[in-house]
C-alpha positions in Angstrom: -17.7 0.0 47.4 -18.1 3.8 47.7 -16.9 6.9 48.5 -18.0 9.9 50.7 -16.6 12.4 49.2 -18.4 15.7 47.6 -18.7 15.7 43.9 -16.5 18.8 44.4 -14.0 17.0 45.9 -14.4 14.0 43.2 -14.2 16.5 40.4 -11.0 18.1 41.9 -9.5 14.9 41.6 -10.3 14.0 37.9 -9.2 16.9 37.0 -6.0 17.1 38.9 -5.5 13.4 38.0 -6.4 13.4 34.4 -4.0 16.7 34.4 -1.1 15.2 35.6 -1.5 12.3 33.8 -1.4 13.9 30.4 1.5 15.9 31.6 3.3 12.3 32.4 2.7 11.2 28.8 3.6 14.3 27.0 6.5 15.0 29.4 7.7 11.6 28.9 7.8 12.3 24.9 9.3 15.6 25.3 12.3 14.1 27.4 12.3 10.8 25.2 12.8 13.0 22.1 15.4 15.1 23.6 17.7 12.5 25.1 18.0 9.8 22.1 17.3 9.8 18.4 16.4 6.4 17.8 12.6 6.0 17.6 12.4 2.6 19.2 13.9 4.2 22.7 11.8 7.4 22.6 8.5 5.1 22.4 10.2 2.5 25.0 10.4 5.2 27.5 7.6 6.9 26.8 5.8 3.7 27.2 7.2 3.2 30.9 6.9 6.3 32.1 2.8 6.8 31.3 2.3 3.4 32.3 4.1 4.1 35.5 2.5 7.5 36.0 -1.3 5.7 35.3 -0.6 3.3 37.8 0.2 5.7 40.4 -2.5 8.2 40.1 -5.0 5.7 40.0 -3.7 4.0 43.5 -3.5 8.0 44.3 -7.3 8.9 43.6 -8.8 5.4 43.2 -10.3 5.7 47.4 -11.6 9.5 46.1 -13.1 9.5 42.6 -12.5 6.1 41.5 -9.1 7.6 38.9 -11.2 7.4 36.0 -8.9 9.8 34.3 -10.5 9.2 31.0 -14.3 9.4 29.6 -14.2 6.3 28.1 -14.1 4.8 31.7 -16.4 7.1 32.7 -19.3 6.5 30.5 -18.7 3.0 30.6 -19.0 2.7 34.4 -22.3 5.1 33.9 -23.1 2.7 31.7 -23.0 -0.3 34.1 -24.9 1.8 36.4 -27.8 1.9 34.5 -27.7 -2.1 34.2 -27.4 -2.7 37.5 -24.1 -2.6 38.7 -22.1 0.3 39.7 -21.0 3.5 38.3 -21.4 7.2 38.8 -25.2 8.7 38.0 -26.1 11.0 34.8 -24.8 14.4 36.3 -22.1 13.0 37.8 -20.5 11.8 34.6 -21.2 14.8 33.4 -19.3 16.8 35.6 -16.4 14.3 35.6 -16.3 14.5 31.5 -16.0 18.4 31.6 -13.2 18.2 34.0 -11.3 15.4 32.6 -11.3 17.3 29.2 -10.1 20.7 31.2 -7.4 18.9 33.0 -6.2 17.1 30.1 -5.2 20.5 28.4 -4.3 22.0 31.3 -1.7 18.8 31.6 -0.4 19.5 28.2 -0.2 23.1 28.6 1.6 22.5 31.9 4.2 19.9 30.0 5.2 22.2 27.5 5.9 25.2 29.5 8.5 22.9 31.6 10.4 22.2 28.9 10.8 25.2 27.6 8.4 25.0 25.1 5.5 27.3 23.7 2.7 26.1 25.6 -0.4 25.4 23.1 1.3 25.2 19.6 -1.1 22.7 18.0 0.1 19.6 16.7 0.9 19.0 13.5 1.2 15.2 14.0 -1.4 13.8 11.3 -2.5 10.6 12.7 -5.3 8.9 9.9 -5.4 6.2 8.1 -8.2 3.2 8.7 -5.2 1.1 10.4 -4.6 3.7 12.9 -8.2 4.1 13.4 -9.0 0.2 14.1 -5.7 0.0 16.4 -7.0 3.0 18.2 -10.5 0.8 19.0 -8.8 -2.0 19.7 -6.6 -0.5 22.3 -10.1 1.2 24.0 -11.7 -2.2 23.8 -8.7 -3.8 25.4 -8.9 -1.3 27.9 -12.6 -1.3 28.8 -12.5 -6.0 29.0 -9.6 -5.2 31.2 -11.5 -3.1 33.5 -14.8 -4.7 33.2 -13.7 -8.0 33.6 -11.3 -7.4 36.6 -14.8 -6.0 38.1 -17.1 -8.9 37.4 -14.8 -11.7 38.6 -14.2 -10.0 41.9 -10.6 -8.6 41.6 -11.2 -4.7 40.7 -8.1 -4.8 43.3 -5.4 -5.7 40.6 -6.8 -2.7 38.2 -4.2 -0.4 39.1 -1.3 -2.9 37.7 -3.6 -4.3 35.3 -4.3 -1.6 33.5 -0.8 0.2 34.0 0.5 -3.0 32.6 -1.9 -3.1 29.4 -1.2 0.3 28.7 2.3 -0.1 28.4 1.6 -3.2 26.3 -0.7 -1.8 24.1 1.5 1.1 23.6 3.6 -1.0 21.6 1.1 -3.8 20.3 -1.2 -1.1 18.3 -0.5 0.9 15.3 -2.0 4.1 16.7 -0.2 3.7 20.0 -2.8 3.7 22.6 -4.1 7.0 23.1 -7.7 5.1 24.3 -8.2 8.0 26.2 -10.9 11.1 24.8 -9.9 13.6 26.9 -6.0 12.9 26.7 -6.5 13.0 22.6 -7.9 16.4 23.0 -5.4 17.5 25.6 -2.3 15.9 23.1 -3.8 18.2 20.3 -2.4 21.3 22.4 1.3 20.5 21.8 3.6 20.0 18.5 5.7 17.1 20.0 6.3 13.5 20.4 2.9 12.4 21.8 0.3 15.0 19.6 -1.9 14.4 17.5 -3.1 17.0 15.0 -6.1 18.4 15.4 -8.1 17.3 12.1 -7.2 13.9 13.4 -9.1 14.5 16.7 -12.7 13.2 15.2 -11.7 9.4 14.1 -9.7 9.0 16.7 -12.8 9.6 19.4 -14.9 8.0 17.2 -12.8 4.9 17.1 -12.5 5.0 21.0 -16.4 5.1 21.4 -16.9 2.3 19.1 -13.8 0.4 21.2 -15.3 1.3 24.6 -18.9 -0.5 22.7 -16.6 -3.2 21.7 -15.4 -3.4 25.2 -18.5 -3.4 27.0 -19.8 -6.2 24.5 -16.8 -8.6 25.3 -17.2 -8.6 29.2 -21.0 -9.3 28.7 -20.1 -12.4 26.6 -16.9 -13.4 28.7 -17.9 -12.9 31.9 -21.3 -12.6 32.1 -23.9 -9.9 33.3 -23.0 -6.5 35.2 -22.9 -7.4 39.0 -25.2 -5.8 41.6 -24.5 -2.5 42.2 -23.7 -1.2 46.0 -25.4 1.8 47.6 -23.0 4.7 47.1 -22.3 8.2 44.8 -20.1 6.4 42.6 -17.5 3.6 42.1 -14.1 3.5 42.1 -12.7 1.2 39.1 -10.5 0.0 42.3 -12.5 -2.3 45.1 -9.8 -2.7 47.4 -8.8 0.8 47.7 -12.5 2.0 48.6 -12.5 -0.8 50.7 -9.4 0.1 53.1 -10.4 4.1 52.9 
C-alpha cells in the first residue's frame, strides 16, 4: 500500500481536502441555521452533510495522500510508522500538519464569504466545561480504534463509510459534538456561527483530542493486537483498497 505521488502533490491534497472539508461542516451549519429554528434539525443536518462530505473526500484523495484531513490521523499513522507498521515519516507529517491547519482556515474563511458572511469574525461560541472536554476525547478515541482497528484486521477498505458513519454518530452521541479534528477546531475558531468554537476554548479541546488519539492508539493495541508490518512506500493511505486499485 503506497502511493507515488510527490510530497507536493500529497500536501496539495491535505490541504485542498482538509479545506473543503471544513467548509462542508461550517457550510452545513450556516445553511442548517438559516433554514429551521429548531436545534435538533440544525444538528441533524449538520450531522449528514459533514459525514457525507468526509466520506467523499476521503474516497476523493484516499489513492493520493491517504485523506488524512486531520492531525490526529496524521500523527497517529506517524505513530504506527515508528512501530513497525505504516505511516508517513517525521517530515512528512510535518508538512501534512502545517497544511491541514492552513486549509482548515482557509475552509472556514471560504464558508463564510459564500454565505454572505464576514469571513474571519472569531467565534464567540464558549465550548468548556470537563464534560465537553471528556466527550471531545472520547470522540478522537473513537475515531482513532475505528481507523486503527479497520487497519489491523485487514479491511482499511471500509474506512471511508466507517468513519463517515462514526462521525455522524458521534456527532450526536458526544456532548462536545465531535470536533475530533485539531486542525478543523482551529479552522472553526475563524467564524461566529453554528459550528465555532471560541477561541479561549481552542487549548482543552486539542488537548483533549491528543489525550483521545493516546486513548485510541491504546485500545487497538489491546483489541486487536500489535501494529502490522509496514509496506515499502512514502506514506499510507488510511484506505487499502483505494491505493490498491490506483
Amino acid at each position: 500500500m503506497h502511493t507515488s505521488a510527490s510530497l507536493q502533490r500529497r500536501a496539495a491534497a491535505e490541504l485542498v481536502g482538509t479545506a473543503a472539508l471544513v467548509t462542508v461542516v461550517v457550510g452545513s451549519g450556516i445553511q442548517a441555521a438559516g433554514l429551521s429554528p429548531d436545534a435538533g434539525v440544525r444538528l441533524l443536518a449538520n450531522s449528514l452533510a459533514s459525514a457525507i462530505g468526509l466520506g467523499l473526500l476521503i474516497v476523493l484523495f484516499g489513492p493520493l495522500s491517504g485523506a488524512h484531513l486531520n492531525p490526529v490521523v496524521t500523527l497517529t499513522a506517524w505513530w504506527s510508522r515508528r512501530h513497525g507498521g505504516e505511516g508517513p515519516a517525521g517530515r512528512e507529517a510535518a508538512v501534512y500538519v502545517t497544511v491541514q491547519l492552513a486549509g482548515a482556515v482557509c475552509g472556514a474563511l471560504l464558508a463564510d464569504a459564500m454565505f454572505g458572511r464576514t469571513p474571519g469574525a472569531w467565534s464567540t461560541q464558549a465550548r468548556s466545561g470537563g464534560h465537553l472536554l471528556l466527550g471531545e476525547a472520547i470522540a478522537t478515541a473513537g475515531l482513532v480504534l475505528v481507523i486503527h482497528g479497520l487497519n489491523r484486521i485487514g479491511r482499511a477498505r471500509l474506512t471511508s463509510v466507517a468513519v463517515a458513519a462514526y462521525i455522524a454518530a458521534a456527532i450526536w452521541f458526544t456532548s462536545s459534538g465531535s470536533f475530533a479534528n485539531p486542525a478543523a477546531t482551529v479552522g472553526r475558531a475563524f467564524t461566529d456561527s453554528f459550528t465555532g468554537i471560541a477561541p479561549g476554548s481552542l487549548p482543552g479541546f486539542i488537548v483533549a483530542q491528543l489525550a483521545g488519539a493516546i486513548l485510541g492508539l491504546v485500545l487497538a493495541a489491546l483489541i486487536y493486537g500489535p501494529v502490522r508490518p509496514r509496506v515499502s512506500g512514502p506514506v499510507a493511505s488510511i484506505n487499502t483498497a483505494y491505493q490498491a486499485v490506483s
